[in-house]
Structure formats: structure tokens, C-alpha cells
C-alpha positions in Angstrom: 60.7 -25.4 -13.3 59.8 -26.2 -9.6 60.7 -22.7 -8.4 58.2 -21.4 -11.6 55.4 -23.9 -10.3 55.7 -23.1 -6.8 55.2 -19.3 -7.5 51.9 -19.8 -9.6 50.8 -21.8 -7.1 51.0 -19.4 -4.6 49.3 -16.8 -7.0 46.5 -18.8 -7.3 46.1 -19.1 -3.9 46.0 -15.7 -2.8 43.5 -15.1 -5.8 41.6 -17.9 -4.3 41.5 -16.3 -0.9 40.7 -12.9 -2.5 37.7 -14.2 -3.9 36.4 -16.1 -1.1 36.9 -13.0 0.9 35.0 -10.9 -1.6 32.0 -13.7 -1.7 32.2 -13.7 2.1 32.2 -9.8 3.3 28.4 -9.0 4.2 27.6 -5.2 2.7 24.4 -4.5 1.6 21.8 -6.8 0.5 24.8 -8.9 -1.0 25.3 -10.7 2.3 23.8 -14.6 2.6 22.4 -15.1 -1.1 22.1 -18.9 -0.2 18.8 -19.6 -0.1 16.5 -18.8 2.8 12.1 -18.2 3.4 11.6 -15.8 6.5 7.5 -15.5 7.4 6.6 -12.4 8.9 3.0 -11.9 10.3 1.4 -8.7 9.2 -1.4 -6.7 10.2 -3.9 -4.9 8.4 -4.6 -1.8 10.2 -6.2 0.7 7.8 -5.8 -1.7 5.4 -2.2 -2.2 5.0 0.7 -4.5 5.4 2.3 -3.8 9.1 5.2 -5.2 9.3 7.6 -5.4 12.4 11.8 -3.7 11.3 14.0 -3.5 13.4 16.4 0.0 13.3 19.8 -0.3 14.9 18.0 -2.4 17.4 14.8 -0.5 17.8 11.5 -2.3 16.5 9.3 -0.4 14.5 5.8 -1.1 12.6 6.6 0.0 8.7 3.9 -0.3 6.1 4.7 -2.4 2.8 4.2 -0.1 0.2 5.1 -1.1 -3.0 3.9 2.5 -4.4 6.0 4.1 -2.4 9.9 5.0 -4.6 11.8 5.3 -1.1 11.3 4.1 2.5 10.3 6.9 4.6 10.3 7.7 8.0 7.9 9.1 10.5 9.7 12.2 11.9 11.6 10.1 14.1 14.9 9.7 12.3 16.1 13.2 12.6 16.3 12.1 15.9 17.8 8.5 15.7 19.8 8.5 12.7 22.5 10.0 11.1 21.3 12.8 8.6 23.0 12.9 4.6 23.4 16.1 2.2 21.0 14.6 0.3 17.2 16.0 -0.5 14.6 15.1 -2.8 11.0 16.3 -3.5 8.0 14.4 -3.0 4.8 14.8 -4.4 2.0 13.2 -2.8 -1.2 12.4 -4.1 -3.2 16.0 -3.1 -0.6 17.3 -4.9 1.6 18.9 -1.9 5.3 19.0 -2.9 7.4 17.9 0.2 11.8 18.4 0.8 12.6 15.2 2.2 15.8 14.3 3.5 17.8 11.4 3.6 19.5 9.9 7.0 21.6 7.2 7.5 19.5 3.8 7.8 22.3 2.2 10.1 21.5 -1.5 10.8 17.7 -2.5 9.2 17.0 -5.8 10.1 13.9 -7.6 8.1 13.2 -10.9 9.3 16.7 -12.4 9.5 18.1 -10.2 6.4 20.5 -7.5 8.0 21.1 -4.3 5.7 23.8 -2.2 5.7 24.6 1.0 4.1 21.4 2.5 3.0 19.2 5.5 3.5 15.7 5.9 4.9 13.5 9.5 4.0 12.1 11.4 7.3 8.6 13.3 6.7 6.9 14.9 9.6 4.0 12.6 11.7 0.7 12.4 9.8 -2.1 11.8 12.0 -3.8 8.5 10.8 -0.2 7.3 10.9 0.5 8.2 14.2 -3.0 7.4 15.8 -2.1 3.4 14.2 1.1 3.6 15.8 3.2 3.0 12.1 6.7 4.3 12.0 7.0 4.6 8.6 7.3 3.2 5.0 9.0 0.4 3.6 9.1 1.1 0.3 10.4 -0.7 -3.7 13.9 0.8 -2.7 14.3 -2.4 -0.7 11.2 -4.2 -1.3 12.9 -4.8 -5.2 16.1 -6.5 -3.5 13.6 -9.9 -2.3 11.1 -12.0 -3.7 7.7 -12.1 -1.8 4.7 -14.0 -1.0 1.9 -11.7 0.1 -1.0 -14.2 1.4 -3.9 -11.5 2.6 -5.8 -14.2 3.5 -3.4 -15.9 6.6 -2.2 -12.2 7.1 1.7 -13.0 6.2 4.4 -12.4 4.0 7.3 -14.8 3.0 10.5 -12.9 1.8 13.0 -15.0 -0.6 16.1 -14.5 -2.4 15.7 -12.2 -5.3 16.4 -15.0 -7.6 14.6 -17.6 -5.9 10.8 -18.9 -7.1 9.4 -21.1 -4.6 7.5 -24.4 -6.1 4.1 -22.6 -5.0 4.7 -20.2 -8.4 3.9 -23.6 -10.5 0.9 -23.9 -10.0 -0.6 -19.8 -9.6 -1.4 -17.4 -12.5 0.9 -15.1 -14.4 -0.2 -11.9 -14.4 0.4 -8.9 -16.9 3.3 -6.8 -15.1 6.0 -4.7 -15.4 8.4 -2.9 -12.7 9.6 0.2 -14.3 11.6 3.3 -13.2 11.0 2.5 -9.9 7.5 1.5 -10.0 5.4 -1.2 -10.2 2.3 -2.0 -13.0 -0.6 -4.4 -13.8 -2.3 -4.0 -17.2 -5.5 -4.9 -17.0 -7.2 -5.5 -21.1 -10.8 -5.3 -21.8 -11.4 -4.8 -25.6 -8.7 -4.1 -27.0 -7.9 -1.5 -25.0 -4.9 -1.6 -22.0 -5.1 0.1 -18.7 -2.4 0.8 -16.6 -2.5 0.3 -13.0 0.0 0.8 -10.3 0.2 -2.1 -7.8 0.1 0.4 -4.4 0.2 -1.9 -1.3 0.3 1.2 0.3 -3.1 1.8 -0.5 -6.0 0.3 1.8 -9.3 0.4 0.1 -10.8 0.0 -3.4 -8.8 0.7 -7.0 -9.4 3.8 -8.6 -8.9 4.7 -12.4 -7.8 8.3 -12.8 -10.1 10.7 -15.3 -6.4 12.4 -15.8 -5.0 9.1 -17.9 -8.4 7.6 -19.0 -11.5 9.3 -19.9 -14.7 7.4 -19.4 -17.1 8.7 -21.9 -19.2 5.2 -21.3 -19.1 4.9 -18.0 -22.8 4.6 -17.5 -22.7 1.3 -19.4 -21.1 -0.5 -16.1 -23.0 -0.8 -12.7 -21.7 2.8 -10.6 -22.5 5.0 -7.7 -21.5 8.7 -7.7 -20.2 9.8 -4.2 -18.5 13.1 -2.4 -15.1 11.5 -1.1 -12.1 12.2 0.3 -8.8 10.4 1.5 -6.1 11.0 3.6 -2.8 11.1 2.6 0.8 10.1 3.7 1.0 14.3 4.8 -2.0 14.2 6.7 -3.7 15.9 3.9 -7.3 15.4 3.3 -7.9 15.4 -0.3 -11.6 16.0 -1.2 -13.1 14.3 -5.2 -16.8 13.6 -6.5 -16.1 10.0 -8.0 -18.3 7.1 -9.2 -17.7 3.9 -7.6 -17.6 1.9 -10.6 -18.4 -2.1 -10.9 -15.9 -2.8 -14.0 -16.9 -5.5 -16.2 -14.5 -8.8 -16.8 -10.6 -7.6 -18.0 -7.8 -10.0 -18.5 -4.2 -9.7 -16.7 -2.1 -12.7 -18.1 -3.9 -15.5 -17.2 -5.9 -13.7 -14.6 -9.8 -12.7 -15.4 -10.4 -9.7 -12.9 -14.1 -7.8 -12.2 -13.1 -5.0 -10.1 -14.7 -2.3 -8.4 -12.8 0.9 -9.0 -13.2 4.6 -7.9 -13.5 6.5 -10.6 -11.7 10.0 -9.8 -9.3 13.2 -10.5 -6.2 11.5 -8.4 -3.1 11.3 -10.0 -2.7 8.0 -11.2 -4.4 4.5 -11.2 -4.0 2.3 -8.5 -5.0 -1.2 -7.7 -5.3 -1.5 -3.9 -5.5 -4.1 -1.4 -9.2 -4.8 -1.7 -8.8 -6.3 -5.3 -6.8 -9.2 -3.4 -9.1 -9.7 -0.6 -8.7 -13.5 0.8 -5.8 -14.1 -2.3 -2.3 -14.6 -2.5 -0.2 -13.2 -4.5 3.9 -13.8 -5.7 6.1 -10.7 -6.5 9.2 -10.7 -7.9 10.0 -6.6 -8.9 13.8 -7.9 -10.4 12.1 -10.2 -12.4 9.4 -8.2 -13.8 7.0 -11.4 -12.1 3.2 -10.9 -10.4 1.0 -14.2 -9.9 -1.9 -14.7 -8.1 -3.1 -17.9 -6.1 -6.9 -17.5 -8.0 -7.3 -17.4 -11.7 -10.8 -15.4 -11.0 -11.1 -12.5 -9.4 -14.7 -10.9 -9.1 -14.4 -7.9 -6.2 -17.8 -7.0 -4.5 -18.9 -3.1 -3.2 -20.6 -3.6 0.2 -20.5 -0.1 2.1 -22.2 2.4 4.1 -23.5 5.8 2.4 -21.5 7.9 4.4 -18.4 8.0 6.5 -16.8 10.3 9.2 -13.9 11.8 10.4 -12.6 14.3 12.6 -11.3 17.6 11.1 -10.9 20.9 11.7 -11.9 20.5 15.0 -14.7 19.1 14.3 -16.5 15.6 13.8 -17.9 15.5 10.3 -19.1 13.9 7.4 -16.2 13.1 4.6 -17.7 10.9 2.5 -21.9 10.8 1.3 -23.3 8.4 -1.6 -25.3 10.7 -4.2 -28.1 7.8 -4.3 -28.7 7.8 -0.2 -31.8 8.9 2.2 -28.6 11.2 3.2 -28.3 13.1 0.4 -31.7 13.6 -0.7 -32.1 15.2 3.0 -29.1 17.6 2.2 -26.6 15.8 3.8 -23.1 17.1 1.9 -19.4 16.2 2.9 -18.7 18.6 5.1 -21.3 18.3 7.2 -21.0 18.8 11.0 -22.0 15.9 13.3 -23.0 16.2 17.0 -22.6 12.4 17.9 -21.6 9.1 16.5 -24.5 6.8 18.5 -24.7 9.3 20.8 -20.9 9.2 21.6 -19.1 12.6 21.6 -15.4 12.5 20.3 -13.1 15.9 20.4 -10.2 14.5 18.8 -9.1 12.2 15.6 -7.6 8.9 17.2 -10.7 8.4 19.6 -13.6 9.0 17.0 -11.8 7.1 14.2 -11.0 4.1 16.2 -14.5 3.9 17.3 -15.7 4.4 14.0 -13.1 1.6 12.3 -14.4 -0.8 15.0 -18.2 -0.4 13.7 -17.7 -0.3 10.1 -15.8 -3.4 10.2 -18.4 -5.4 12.3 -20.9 -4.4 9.7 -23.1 -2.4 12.3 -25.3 0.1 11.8 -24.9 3.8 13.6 -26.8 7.0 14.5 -25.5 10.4 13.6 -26.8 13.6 14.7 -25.9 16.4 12.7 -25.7 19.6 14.1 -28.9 20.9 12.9 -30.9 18.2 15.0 -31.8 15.5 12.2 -30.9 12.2 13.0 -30.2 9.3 10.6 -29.7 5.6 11.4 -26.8 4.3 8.5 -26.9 0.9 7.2 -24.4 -1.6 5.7 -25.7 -2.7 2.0 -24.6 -4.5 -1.0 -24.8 -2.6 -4.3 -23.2 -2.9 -7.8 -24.0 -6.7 -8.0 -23.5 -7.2 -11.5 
């Protein structure tokens, strides 16, 4: 009877070790589920969320972008990293289909989270990328393994445990969500009727609602401005749309009551970007299916200039131009080439946009002179009040 005792206890052990050795070995995101709050200070170039990861002990500047399916790359890991077999094909938002393929992540380290054993996209350099200095992406593939507090307003994130809710959640306001097949909604309800939204922290500016999904036919009930537009995307691709900038009356998300401004356009899908959350905070759990925001109101304000500019094809010009402005009326189209920016001559992208960036976001006015001689002073106004 002893010897029978004596030999289950030594089972038990070694299935006791076994265990502890399975609970102990770090692989993955599996490694130190106790719970832990890392705060990482962000920037907002461009509008984003630039955050410093570290790559097999390289520090780089990745944007969060939680409409982004896979982390990407700036072409710099077919030079660092280990390449796979594997390809996919991307389509961005001008509609450019893309072979990416994937390397060998090595060691990521995010805040004090070390990753192992997963696989990064590489894409070539895009120039607003580039002239911002971000290395790349960080995108749901690992953004869905954490919990996150994204607080715009202090400029920081605090990553959690996937299953952890910190007491903050209490006392902020559920909204309508739903991470699905690798991406991430809001449903905003006005009416009866439901629109879907993806939440795209990758996305800088104001929401838009796509005419492909929903069609508008009273659109010139709400407050709106029709525009020539265009946007950059993560290719380098400048995708050209005539829009309204729309001021959308009160719609409920959970227990959220939201007044957006959206842009109104042909792009793929609907988006909610990172102006909707301006000087908020929000909670994201993707595993969880879990979005709450620090305010229960949420009334976003248009304040803008009636034109933009950008360098392209060699050339300074005018990419976006209101419908409603001293601009347009003058024959002012996007398009148009400018001489010089308050008299300032730029012959490349980095230099002019940089300058122009600084301007808009002090709120000044500027000269251009188009190439034709006219010369227009551009103000800062408030529009769409209601």
C-alpha cells in the first residue's frame, strides 16, 4: 500500500511541475498575465497616435491604428527582419491593390510587454510617413491581445491585461460596439435607422460616411459644405472626392449622445476618426466587444480654412477648395498651381507641409499666390454651428 502511495505521489508531482512549467514559459502574448498598467506617451503628429516599439532592440515610432487588420512596416523590415513564405493583398482606400509580405517580427517590445513569435507586413515608404518620421503601423493584430485607455486629451495610452477593466470603466459610458472579423465598429442610431462606422485610429481628421453604404437623399436637411478634397493614403496615394462636410444632427451610441461632423464622400467605408474624440477619453477592450467614453455628450465643431495645400507632382498646389469661398467663386479649383505660401517658396513635400501644419494649427491666416498672379489672404472660420 505504501509502495502504491508513494508512486502516485510522485505522479502528481511531475504533473504539478508540468503544469507550472507550462504556466511559466513566456511565448507570445501568454507571458505575465498577472496584472499590470504601462502608460505610454503619444504624439499626435498628423493626427495620430505615435507610439515609441521597440524591434529586436531598435526603437521605432508606430501609429495606433485600430483600422489597420495587420501591423505593417515601413520598407525597413526587408532589411532588419527575417522574411516568411507568406503574402497577402492589401487594398487601400484609393483602391490600389498592394502584395505585402510578411517577415519575422523577432522581439517587439510595447511598454514592458515582450512579444514573441509574430509577424510584421513591410510596404514601401510613403511620403507623409516618412517626412513625420513613423516606422510603421501597429495594427488590431496585436492591438486586440490588451485592453486600452486612449486619453486624447493628456496625449497617453494605458495598456492592460486583456481581461482586465480598470475601476475608471465604472463610472464612463458604454458605447454601441462590436469587433468583428478583424475589425472594429460603432453604431451610431438616429431614427430608427443604424449606421455603421469603423473606429480608424489610424485616421487623423474628421469622420466620413461613405455614399457607397448609405445614400443621403436628405442631406440638405443638416447644416453642410460641399468641397473638392483629397487625402493621402498609407501608399502615398493621393485620392481626389467632391464631398459635403456635413454637421450631423444628435445620434445615440449606447449611452453616448454624439453630434458629429462627417465628410460625406465616395471612400470605401465609414470611419469615425480621431477628431470625434477631441479632448475625450476613451476605454477599448476589442476581446471583449467593450468601447466607453469618458463624456456622455459629444457635440464635434467644423472650424477650417477654405483651402489647403500640398506638394505634388512637382509642384506646390491647391488639394482641397470649399465650394462656398471667395476662392472658388474666383476660379480657384483643386489643382491649382501656387507660386508661394506667404511669399515662401517650397520645392519639395516635407518642407512645404511642415510649414503649412505649423500655420494651420496656430489658427493663422496665409497668402497664396497662384501662378496666374492673383493673390488671396485665407482665413480660419467657424461654420456649421448648428
Amino acid at each position: 500500500m505504501k509502495r502504491i502511495v508513494k508512486y502516485y505521489f510522485k505522479v502528481l508531482k511531475k504533473q504539478v511541475l508540468f503544469l507550472l512549467l507550462i504556466v511559466l514559459i513566456p511565448t507570445g502574448f501568454a507571458q505575465n498575465r498577472a496584472a499590470f498598467q504601462d502608460t505610454i506617451p503619444f504624439k499626435t503628429d498628423l493626427g495620430l497616435i505615435i507610439i515609441p516599439i521597440t524591434f529586436n532592440g531598435v526603437e521605432k515610432q508606430f501609429a495606433f491604428d485600430t483600422g489597420a487588420t495587420h501591423s505593417v512596416a515601413y520598407d525597413w523590415a526587408k532589411n532588419e527582419l527575417k522574411p516568411t513564405r507568406k503574402t497577402t493583398n492589401i487594398t487601400s482606400s484609393s483602391g490600389l491593390k498592394s502584395k505585402m509580405r510578411f517577415y519575422k517580427s523577432g522581439l517587439i517590445e510595447l511598454g514592458s510587454r515582450k512579444i514573441r513569435k509574430h509577424s510584421i507586413l513591410n510596404t514601401a515608404k510613403n511620403e507623409v510617413f516618412s517626412c513625420y518620421k513613423i516606422d510603421g503601423i501597429l495594427g488590431v493584430d496585436i492591438i486586440k491581445e490588451l485592453n486600452w485607455t486612449i486619453d486624447f486629451e493628456r496625449k497617453i495610452l494605458v495598456m492592460y491585461p486583456s481581461n482586465h477593466f480598470p475601476d475608471k470603466v465604472k463610472k464612463m459610458h458604454p458605447l454601441t460596439f462590436s469587433y468583428h472579423d478583424k475589425r472594429p465598429y460603432v453604431f451610431l442610431k438616429r431614427n430608427n435607422k443604424k449606421i455603421r462606422f469603423l473606429l480608424d485610429t489610424g485616421a487623423g481628421g474628421f469622420s466620413n460616411i461613405s455614399k457607397r453604404e448609405y445614400n443621403f437623399s436628405t442631406i440638405d436637411n443638416y447644416p453642410n459644405l460641399s468641397t473638392q478634397s483629397a487625402s493621402m493614403d498609407v501608399n502615398g496615394i493621393l485620392t481626389s472626392s467632391l464631398a459635403n462636410i456635413v454637421k450631423y444632427t444628435e445620434s445615440v451610441s449606447g449611452d453616448v449622445t454624439i453630434s458629429p461632423i462627417i465628410v460625406y464622400n465616395n471612400q470605401k467605408s465609414s470611419k469615425i476618426a480621431n477628431q470625434l474624440w477631441r479632448n475625450n477619453e476613451l476605454f477599448l477592450s476589442l476581446k471583449k466587444d467593450k468601447l466607453y467614453s469618458f463624456k456622455a455628450n459629444i457635440n464635434n465643431k467644423y472650424k477650417g480654412y477654405p483651402c489647403s495645400v500640398l506638394f505634388f507632382k512637382n509642384k506646390m498646389r491647391i488639394v482641397k477648395v470649399d465650394e462656398e469661398s471667395d476662392l472658388w467663386q474666383n476660379g480657384v479649383r483643386q489643382g491649382t498651381e501656387i507660386l508661394s505660401i506667404n511669399g515662401k517658396k517650397f520645392d519639395n513635400f516635407c518642407d512645404l507641409d511642415n510649414y503649412f501644419r505649423k500655420t494651420v494649427q496656430l489658427e493663422q491666416s496665409f497668402k497664396i499666390t497662384l501662378a496666374n498672379g492673383s493673390v488671396f489672404t485665407v482665413n480660419k472660420n467657424s461654420i456649421l454651428k448648428k
